[in-house]
C-alpha positions, 0 to 999 in steps of 0.5 A: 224530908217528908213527902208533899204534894205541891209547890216546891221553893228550889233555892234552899230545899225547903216547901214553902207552899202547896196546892190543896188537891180538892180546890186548887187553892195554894196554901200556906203550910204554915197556915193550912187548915189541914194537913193529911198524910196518905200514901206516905206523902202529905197534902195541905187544905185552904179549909177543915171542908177541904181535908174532910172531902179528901179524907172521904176518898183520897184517890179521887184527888189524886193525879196519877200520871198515865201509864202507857201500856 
């Protein structure tokens, strides 16, 4: 199973819909704009402007959970 980051449906596993890191819009995978794989995991976009913004630079759409020193 790939790795995304979003909204998980639990009932059967499956990924039904996630939320486009750049605006925050839930998308459809099926009907995603984009689909951009980086760091081994996949992020979907409402919109071809979207996955451009993101492609530019990644690392400032992506949440990283504090780590406490």
């Amino acid at each position: 199973m790939e790795e995304t980051w979003g909204l998980h449906d639990y009932s059967d596993g499956t990924i039904t819909a996630s939320v486009d890191p750049v605006c925050g819009t839930v998308v459809d995978e099926s009907k995603a704009r984009g689909k951009f794989e980086y760091a081994g995991q996949f992020y979907y976009f409402c919109s071809k402007d979207c996955k451009r913004t993101f492609e530019e630079e990644p690392s400032r759409y992506i949440w990283r959970p504090h780590q406490a020193a």
